[in-house]
N, C-alpha and C positions, 0 to 999 in steps of 0.2 A: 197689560199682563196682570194676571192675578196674583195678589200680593204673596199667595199661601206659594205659587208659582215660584216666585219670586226666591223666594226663601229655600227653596226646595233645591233650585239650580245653584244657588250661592254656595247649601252646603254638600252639594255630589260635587261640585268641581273645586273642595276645598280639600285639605289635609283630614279634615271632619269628617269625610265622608263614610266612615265605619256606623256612624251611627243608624246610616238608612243605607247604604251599598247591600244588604241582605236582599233587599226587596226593591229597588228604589233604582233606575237608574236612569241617564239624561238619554235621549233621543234625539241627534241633528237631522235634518233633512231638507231637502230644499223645495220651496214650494213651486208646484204645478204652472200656475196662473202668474205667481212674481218674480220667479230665480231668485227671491232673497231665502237665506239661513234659516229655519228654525229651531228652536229645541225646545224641548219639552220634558217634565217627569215623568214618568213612567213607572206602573209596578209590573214586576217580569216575573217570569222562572227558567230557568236554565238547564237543558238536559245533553249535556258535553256540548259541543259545537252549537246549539241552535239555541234561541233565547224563544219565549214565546210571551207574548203580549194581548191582554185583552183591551178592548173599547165599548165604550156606549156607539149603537150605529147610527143616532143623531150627533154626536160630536163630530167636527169636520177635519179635524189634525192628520188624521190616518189616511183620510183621502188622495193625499202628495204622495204617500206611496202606493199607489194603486199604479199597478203596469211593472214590477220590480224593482224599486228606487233601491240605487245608493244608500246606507244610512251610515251616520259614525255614531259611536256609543262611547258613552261613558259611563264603565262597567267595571265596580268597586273600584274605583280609583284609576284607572287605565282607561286609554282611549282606545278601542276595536271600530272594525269595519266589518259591514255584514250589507247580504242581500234581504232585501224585505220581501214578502209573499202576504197579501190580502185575503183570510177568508170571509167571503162573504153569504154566502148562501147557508143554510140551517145545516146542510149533512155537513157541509166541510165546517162550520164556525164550531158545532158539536163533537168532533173527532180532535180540533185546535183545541177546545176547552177540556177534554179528557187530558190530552197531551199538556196544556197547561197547568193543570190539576195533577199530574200525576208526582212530582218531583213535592207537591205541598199541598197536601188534600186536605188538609184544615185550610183554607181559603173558598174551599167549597159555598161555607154559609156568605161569603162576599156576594153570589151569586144565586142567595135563595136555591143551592142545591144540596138535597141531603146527603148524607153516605148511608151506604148499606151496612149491616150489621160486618161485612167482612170487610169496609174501610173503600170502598169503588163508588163514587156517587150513581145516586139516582140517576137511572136512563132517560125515564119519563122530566125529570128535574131540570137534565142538561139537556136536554130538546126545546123546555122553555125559554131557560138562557139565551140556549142559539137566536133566536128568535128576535133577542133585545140585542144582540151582539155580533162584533166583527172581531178576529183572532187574526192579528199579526207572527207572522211566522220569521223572523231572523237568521237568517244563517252567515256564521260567524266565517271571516275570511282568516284563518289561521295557519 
């Protein structure tokens, strides 16, 4: 595990967790190929019931949820339960990253995507993103 990893999961599942709960939450899931636990950090954004999550689409973590998986979360301080949904394709990962983008559109430049003079990023922008990228879709069992 990577140490920065490390560190990350010690303080979401601590009383600490105010310091990065804005942005920051753990991810359980169980993997595909071993039935073992994993968790992971995560940065998210949250639009009422649904969380939304991005990935690099060479990273392999997001993969276990591919088919609907189960996930539990640990989300500012609480632990929830949610369905996960994969996009993978450029039009659906593009429509995820709008929707990800919309609740904090300053995160835009994370993603080499500009905004428009009226605060909406770049279309052309977020089509190249899609491109590098897979969007996790959550939805919160409440």
């Amino acid at each position: 595990m990577k140490t920065g990893n490390f560190f990350m999961k010690v303080l979401l599942g601590s009383p600490l967790h105010g310091i990065l709960s804005k942005n920051t939450l753990l991810i359980s899931f169980t993997g595909r190929k071993t039935g073992k636990t994993y968790t992971t950090p995560v940065n998210y954004t949250q639009d009422e019931n649904t969380i939304w999550i991005t990935s690099n689409r060479d990273r392999v973590w997001w993969r276990n949820l591919e088919g609907g998986a189960s996930v539990s979360l640990r989300l500012r301080g609480k632990k929830v339960r949610g369905q996960a949904e994969i996009f993978k394709d450029d039009k659906r990962v593009a429509q995820g990253l709008l929707a990800f983008l919309k609740p904090k559109p300053d995160y835009a430049k994370y993603f080499d995507i500009a905004l428009e003079e009226n605060g909406l990023p770049k279309a052309g922008d977020v089509l190249k993103a899609a491109a590098r990228r897979v969007v996790i879709k959550i939805s919160l069992h409440i």
